[in-house]
C-alpha positions in Angstrom: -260.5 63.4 -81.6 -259.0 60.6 -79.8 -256.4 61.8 -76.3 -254.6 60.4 -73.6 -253.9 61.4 -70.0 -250.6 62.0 -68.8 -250.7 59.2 -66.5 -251.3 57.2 -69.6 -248.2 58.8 -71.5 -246.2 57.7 -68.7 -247.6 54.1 -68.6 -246.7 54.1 -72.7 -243.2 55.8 -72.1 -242.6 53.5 -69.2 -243.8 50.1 -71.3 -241.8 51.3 -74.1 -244.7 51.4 -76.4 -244.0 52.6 -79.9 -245.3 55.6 -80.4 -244.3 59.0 -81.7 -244.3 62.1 -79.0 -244.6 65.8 -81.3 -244.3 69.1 -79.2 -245.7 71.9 -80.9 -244.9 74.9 -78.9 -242.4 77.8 -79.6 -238.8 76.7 -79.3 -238.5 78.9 -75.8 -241.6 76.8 -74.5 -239.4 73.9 -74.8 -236.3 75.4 -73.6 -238.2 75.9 -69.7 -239.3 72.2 -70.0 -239.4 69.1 -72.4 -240.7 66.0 -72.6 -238.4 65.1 -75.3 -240.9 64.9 -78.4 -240.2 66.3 -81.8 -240.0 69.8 -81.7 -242.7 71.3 -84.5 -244.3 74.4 -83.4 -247.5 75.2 -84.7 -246.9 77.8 -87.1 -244.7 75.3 -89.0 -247.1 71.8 -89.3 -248.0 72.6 -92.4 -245.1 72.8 -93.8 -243.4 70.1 -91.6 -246.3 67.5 -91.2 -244.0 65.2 -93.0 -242.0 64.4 -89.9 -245.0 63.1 -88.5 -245.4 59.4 -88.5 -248.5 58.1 -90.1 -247.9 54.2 -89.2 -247.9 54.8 -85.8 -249.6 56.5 -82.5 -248.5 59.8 -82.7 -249.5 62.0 -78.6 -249.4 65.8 -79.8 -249.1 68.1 -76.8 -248.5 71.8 -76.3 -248.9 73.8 -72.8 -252.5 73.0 -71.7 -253.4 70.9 -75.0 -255.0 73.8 -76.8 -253.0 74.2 -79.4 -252.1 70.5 -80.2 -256.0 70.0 -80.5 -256.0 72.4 -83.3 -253.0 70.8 -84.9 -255.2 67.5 -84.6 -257.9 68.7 -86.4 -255.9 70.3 -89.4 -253.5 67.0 -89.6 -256.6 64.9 -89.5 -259.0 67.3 -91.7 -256.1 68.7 -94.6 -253.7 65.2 -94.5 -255.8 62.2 -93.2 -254.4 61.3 -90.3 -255.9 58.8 -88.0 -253.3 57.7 -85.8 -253.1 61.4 -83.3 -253.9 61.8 -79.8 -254.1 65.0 -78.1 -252.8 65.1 -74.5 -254.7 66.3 -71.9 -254.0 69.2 -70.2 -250.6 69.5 -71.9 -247.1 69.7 -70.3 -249.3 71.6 -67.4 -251.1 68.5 -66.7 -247.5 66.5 -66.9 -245.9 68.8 -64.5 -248.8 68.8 -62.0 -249.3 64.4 -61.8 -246.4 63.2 -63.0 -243.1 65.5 -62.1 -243.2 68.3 -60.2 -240.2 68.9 -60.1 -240.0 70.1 -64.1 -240.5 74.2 -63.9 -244.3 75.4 -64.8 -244.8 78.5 -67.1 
């Protein structure tokens, strides 16, 4: 499973790189903090795995990056996907080296 740091997200968001960001937490998760991805949680990928792009990098995060590694490995394993990077440490890691100033949960 390929991922990327949150220092690296930021370098991507800041060069405008083209690249999909998917959140897959519960709605209330993303209500405390964002990061301003596509809202999927987990319990609805399957159903929904349409919205996510297959012709492009696609970072899947979650809190600590738990759960987005499990959506990795079902997207990859049930629908082929090859394009999906987990992000380390999740929204945690985010808040912690790259803005503090977003409320931890």
């Amino acid at each position: 499973m390929k991922s990327i740091t949150v220092t690296e997200l930021k370098s991507w968001m800041d060069g405008n790189e083209d690249f999909q960001l998917v959140d897959v937490r519960e709605p209330y998760e993303n209500e405390i903090c964002t990061l301003n991805g596509v809202l999927i949680p987990m319990n609805e990928v399957p159903a929904e795995f349409g919205q996510i792009d297959k012709d492009k990098k696609v970072v899947v995060h979650c809190r600590s990056g738990k759960r987005s590694a499990s959506v990795i490995s079902y997207l990859e394993q049930s629908h082929g996907y090859t394009n999906l990077y987990n992000l380390e440490g999740g929204i945690l890691a985010w808040i912690e080296q790259v803005d503090p100033s977003m409320e931890a949960y």
